[in-house]
Backbone atoms as SQL, in Angstrom:
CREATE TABLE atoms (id INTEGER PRIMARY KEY, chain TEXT, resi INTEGER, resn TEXT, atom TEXT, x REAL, y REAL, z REAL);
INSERT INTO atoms VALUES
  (1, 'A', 1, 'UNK', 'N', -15.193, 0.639, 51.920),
  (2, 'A', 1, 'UNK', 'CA', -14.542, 0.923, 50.664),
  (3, 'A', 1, 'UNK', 'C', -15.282, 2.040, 49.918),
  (4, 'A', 2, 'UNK', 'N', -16.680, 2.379, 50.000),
  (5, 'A', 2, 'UNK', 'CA', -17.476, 2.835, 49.234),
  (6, 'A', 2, 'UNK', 'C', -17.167, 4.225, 49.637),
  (7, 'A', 3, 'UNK', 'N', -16.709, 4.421, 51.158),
  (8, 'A', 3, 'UNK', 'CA', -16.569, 6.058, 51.974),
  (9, 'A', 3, 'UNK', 'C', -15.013, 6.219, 50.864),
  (10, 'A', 4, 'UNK', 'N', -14.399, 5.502, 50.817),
  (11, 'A', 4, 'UNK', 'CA', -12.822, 5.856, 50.408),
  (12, 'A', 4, 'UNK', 'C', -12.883, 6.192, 48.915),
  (13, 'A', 5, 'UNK', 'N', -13.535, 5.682, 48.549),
  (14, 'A', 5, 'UNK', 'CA', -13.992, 5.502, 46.363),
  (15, 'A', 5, 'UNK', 'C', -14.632, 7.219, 46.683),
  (16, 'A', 6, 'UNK', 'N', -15.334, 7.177, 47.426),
  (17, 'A', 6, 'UNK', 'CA', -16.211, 8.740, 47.192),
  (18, 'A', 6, 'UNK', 'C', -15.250, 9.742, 48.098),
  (19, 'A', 7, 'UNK', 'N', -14.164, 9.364, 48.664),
  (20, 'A', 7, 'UNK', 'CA', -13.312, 10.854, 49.179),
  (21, 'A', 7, 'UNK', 'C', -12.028, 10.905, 48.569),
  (22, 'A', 8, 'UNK', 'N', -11.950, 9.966, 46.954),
  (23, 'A', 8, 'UNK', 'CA', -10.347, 10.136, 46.568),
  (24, 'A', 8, 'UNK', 'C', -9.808, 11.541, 46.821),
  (25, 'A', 9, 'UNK', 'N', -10.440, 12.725, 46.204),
  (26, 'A', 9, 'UNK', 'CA', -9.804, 13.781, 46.203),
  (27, 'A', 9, 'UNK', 'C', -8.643, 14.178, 47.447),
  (28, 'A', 10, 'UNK', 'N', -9.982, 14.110, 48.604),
  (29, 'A', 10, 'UNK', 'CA', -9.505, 14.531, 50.073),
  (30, 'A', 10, 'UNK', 'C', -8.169, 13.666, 50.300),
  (31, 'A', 11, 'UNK', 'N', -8.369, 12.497, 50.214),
  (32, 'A', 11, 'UNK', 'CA', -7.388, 11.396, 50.529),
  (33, 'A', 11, 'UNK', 'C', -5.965, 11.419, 49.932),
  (34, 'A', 12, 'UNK', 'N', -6.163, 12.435, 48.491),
  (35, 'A', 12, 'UNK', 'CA', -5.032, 13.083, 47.616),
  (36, 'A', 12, 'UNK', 'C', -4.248, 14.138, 48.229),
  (37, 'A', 13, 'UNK', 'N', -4.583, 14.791, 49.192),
  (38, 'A', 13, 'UNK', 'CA', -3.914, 16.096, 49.318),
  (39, 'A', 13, 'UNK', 'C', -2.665, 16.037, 50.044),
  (40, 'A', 14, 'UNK', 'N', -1.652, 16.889, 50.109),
  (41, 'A', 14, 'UNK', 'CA', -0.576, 16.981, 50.681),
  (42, 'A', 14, 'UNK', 'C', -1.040, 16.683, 52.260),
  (43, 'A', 15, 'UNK', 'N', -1.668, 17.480, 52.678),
  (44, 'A', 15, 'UNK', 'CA', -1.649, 17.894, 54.159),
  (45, 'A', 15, 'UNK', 'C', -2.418, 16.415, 55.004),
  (46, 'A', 16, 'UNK', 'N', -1.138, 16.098, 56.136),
  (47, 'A', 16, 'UNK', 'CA', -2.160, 14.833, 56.498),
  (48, 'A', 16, 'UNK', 'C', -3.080, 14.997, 57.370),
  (49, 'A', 17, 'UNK', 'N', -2.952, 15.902, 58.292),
  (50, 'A', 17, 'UNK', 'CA', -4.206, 15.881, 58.868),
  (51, 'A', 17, 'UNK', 'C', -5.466, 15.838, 58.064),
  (52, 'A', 18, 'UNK', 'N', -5.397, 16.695, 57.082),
  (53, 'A', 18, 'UNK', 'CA', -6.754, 16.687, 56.116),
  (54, 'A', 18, 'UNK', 'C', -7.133, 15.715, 55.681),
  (55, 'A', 19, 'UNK', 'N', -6.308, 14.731, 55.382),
  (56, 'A', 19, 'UNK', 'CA', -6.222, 12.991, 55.174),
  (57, 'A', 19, 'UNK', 'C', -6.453, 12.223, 55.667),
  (58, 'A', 20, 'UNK', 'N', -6.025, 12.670, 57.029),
  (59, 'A', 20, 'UNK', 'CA', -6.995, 11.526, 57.857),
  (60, 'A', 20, 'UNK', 'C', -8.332, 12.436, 58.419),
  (61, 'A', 21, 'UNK', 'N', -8.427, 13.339, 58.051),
  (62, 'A', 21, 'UNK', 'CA', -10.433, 13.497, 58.565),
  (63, 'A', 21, 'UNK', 'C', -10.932, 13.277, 57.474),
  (64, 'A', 22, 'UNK', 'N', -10.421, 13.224, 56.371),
  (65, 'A', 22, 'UNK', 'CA', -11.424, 12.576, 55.360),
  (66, 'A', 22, 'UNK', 'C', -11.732, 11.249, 55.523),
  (67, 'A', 23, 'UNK', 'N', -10.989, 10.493, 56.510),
  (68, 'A', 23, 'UNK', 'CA', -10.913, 8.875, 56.405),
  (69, 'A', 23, 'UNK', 'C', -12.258, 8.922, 57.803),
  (70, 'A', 24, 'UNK', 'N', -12.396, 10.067, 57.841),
  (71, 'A', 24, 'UNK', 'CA', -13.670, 10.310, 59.091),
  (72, 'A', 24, 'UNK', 'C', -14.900, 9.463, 58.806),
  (73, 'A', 25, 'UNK', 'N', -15.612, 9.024, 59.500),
  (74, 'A', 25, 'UNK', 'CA', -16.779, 8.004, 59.178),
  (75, 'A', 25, 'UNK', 'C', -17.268, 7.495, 59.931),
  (76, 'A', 26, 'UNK', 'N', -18.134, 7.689, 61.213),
  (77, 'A', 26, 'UNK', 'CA', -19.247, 6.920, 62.025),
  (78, 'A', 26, 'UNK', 'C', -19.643, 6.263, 61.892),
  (79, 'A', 27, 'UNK', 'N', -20.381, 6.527, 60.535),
  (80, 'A', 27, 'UNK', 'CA', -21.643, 5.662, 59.903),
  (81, 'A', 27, 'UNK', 'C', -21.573, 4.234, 59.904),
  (82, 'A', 28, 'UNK', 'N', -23.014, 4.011, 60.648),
  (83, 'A', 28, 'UNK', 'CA', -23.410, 2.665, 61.761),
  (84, 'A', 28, 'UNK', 'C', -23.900, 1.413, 60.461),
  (85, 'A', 29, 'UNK', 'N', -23.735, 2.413, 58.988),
  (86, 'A', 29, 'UNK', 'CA', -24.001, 1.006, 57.924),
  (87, 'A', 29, 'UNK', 'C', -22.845, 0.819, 57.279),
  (88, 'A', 30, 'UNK', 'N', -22.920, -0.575, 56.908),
  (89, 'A', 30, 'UNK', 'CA', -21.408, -0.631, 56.301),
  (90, 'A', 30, 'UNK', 'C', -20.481, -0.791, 57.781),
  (91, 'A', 31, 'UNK', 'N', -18.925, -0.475, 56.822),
  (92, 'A', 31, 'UNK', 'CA', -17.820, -0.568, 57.950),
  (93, 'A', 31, 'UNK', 'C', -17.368, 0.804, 58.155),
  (94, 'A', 32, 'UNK', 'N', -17.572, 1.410, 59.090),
  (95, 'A', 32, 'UNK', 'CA', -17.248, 2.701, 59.598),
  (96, 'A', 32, 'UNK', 'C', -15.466, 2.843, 59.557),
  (97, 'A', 33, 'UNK', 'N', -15.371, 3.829, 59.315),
  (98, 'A', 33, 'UNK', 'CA', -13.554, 4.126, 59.209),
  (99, 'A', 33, 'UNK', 'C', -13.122, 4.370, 60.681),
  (100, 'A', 34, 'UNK', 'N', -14.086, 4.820, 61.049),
  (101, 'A', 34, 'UNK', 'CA', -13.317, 5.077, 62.258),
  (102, 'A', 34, 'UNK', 'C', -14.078, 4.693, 63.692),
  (103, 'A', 35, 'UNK', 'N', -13.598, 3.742, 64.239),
  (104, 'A', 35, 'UNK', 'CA', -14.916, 2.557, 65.032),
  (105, 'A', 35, 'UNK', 'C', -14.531, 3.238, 66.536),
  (106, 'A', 36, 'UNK', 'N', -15.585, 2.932, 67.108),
  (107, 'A', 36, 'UNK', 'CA', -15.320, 3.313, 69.107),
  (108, 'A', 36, 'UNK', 'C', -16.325, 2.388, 69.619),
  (109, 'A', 37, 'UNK', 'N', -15.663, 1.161, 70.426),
  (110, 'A', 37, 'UNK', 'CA', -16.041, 0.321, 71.151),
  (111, 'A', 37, 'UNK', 'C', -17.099, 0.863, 71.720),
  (112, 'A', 38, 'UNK', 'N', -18.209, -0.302, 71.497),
  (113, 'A', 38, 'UNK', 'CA', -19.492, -0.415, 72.136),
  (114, 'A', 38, 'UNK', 'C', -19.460, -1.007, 73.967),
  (115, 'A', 39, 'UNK', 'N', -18.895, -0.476, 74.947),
  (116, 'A', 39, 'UNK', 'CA', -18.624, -1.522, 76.201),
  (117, 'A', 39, 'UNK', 'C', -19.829, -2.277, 76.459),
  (118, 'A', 40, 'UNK', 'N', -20.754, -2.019, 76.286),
  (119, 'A', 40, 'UNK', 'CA', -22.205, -2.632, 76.386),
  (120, 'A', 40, 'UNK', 'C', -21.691, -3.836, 75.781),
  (121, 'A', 41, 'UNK', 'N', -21.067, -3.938, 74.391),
  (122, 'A', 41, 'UNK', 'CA', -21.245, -5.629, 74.066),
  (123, 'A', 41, 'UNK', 'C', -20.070, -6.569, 74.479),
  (124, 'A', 42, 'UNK', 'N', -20.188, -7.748, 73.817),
  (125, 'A', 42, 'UNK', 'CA', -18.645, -8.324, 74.568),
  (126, 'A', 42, 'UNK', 'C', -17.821, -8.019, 73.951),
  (127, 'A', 43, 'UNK', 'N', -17.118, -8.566, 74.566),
  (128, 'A', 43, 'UNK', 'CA', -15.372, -8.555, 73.861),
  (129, 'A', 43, 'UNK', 'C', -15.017, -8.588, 72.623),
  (130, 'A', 44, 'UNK', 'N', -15.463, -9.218, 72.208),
  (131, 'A', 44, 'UNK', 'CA', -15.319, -9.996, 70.835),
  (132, 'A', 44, 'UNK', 'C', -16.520, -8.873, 69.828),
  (133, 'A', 45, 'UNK', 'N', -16.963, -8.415, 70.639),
  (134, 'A', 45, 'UNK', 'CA', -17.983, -7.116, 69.666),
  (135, 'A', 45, 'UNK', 'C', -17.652, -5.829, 69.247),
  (136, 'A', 46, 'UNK', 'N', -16.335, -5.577, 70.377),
  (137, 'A', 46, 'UNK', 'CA', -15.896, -4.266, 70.597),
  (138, 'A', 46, 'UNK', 'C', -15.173, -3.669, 69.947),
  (139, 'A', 47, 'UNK', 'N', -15.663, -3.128, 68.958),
  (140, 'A', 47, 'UNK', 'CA', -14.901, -2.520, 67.046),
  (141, 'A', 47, 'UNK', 'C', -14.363, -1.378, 67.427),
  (142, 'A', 48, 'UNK', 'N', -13.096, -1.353, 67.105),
  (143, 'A', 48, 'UNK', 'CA', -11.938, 0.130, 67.743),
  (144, 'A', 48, 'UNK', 'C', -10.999, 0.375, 66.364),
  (145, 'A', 49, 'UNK', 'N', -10.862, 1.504, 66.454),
  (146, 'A', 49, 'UNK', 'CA', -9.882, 1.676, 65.395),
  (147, 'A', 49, 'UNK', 'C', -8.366, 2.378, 66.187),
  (148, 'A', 50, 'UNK', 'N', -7.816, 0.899, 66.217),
  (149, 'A', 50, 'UNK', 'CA', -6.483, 1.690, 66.980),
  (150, 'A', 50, 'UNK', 'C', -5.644, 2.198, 66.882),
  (151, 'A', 51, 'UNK', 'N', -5.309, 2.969, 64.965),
  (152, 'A', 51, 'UNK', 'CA', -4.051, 3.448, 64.709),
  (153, 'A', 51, 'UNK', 'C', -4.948, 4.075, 63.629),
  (154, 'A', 52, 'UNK', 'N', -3.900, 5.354, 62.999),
  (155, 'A', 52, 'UNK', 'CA', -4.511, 6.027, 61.642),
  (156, 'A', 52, 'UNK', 'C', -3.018, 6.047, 61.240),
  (157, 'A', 53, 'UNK', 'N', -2.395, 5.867, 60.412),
  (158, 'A', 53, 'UNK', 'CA', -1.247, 5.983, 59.837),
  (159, 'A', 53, 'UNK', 'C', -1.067, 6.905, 58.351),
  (160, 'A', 54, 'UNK', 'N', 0.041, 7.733, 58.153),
  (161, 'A', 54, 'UNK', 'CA', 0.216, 8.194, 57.258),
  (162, 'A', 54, 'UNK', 'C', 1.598, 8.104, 56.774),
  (163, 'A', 55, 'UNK', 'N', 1.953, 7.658, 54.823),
  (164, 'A', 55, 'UNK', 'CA', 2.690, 7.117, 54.389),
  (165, 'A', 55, 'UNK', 'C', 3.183, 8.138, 53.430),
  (166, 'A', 56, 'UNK', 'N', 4.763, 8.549, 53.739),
  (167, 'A', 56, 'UNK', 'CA', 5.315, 9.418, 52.963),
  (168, 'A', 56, 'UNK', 'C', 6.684, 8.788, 52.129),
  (169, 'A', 57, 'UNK', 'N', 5.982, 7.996, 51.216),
  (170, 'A', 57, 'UNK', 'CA', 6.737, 6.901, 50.706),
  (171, 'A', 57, 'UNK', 'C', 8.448, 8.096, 49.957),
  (172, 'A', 58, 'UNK', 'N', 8.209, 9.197, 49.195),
  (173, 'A', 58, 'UNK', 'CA', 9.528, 9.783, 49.131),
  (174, 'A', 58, 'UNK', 'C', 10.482, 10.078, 50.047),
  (175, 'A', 59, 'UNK', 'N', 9.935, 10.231, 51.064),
  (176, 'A', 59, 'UNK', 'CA', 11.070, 10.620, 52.264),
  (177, 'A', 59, 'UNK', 'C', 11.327, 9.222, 53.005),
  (178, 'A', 60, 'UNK', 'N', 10.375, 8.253, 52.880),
  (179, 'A', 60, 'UNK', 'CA', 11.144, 6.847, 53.367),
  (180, 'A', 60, 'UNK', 'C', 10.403, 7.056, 55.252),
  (181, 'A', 61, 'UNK', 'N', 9.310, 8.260, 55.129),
  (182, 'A', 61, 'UNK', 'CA', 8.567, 8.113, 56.602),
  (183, 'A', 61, 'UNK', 'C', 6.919, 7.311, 56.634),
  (184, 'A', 62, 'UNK', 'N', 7.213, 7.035, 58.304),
  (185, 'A', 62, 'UNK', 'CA', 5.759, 6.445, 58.386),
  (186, 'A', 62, 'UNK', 'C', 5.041, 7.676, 59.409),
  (187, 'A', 63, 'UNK', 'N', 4.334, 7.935, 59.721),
  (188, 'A', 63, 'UNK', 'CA', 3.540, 8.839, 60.574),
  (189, 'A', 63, 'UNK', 'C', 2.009, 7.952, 61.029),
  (190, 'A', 64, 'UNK', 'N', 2.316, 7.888, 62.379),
  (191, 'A', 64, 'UNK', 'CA', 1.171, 7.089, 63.255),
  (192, 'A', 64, 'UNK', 'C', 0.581, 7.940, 63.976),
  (193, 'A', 65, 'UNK', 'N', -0.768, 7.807, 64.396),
  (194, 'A', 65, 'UNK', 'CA', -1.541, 8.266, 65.509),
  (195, 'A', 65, 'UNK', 'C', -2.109, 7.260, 65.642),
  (196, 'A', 66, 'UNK', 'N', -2.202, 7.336, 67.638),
  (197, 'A', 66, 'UNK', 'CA', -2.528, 6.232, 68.026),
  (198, 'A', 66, 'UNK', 'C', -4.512, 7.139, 68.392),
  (199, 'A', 67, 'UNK', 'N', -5.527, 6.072, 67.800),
  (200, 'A', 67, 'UNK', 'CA', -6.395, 5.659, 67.694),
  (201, 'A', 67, 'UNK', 'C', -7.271, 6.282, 66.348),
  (202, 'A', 68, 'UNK', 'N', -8.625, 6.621, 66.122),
  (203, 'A', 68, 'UNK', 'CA', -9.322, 7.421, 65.057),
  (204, 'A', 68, 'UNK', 'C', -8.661, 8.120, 64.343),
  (205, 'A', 69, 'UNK', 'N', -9.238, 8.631, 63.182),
  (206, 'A', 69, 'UNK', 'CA', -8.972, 9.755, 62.480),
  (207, 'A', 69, 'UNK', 'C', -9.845, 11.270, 63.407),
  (208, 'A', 70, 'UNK', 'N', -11.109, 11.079, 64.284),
  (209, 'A', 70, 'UNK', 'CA', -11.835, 12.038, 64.636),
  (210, 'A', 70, 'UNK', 'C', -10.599, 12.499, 65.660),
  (211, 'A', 71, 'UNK', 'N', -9.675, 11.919, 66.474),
  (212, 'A', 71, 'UNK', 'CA', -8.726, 12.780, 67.622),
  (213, 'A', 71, 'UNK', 'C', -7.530, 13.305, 67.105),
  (214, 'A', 72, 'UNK', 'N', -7.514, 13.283, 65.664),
  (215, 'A', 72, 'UNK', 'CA', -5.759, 13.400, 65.499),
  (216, 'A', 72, 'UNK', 'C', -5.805, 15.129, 65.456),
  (217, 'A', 73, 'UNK', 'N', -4.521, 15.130, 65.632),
  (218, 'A', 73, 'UNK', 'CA', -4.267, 16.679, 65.583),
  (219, 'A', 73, 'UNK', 'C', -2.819, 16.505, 65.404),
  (220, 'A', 74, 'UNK', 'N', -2.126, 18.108, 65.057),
  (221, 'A', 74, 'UNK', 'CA', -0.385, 18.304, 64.570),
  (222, 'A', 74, 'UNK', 'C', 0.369, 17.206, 65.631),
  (223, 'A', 75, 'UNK', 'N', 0.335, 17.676, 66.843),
  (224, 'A', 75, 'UNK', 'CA', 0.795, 16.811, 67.877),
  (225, 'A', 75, 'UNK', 'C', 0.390, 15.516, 68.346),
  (226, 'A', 76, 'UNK', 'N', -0.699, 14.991, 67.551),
  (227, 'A', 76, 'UNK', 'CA', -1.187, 13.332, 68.460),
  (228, 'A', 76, 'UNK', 'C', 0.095, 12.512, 67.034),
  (229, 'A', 77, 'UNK', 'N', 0.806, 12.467, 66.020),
  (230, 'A', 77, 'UNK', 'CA', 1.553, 11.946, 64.960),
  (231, 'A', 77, 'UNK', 'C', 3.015, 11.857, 66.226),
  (232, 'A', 78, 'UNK', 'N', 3.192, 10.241, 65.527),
  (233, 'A', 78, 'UNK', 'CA', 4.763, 10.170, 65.410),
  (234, 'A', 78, 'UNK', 'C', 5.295, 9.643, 64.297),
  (235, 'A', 79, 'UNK', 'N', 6.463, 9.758, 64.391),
  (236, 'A', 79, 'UNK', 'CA', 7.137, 9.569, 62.854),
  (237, 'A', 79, 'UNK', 'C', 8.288, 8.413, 62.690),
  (238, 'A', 80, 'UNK', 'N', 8.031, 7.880, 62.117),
  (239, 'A', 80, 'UNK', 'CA', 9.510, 6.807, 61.908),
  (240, 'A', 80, 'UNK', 'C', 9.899, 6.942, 61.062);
C-alpha cells in the first residue's frame, strides 16, 4: 500500500502502460507489486502476480495483461 500512497501521481495518468510500470515493485520488504515465484520454495510459497489490469470505467472497458507490470507492453493488453 505504502508503494501505491507514494506513486498516486504516476497511477493518475492517462497512458496505461505508464500505469502499470508505476505499479512496478520488486522490493523483497513489504508486499512487492509485482511478485515472480521463488521455484526453490514450495508451492504454497510461490508469490506470482498473474494479471495487471487496467480500468476505463467511461468507455465501459477492462484491459488485462496476463502476468507483472515489469512485461507489459502496447501488445501484451486485451480488452473487454
Amino acid at each position: 500500500m505504502r508503494h501505491l500512497e507514494d506513486n498516486v501521481e504516476g497511477l493518475s495518468g492517462a497512458e496505461l502502460n505508464g500505469r502499470a510500470l508505476t505499479m512496478l515493485s520488486h522490493a523483497p520488504e513489504g508486499a512487492p507489486v509485482c511478485a515472480h515465484p521463488d521455484l526453490t520454495q514450495p508451492i504454497n510459497q510461490r508469490w506470482e502476480t498473474v494479471a495487471t489490469i487496467g480500468l476505463d470505467l467511461p468507455a465501459g472497458r477492462l484491459r488485462v495483461h496476463r502476468g507483472g507490470p515489469c512485461q507489459v507492453t502496447e501488445a501484451t493488453w486485451q480488452t473487454f
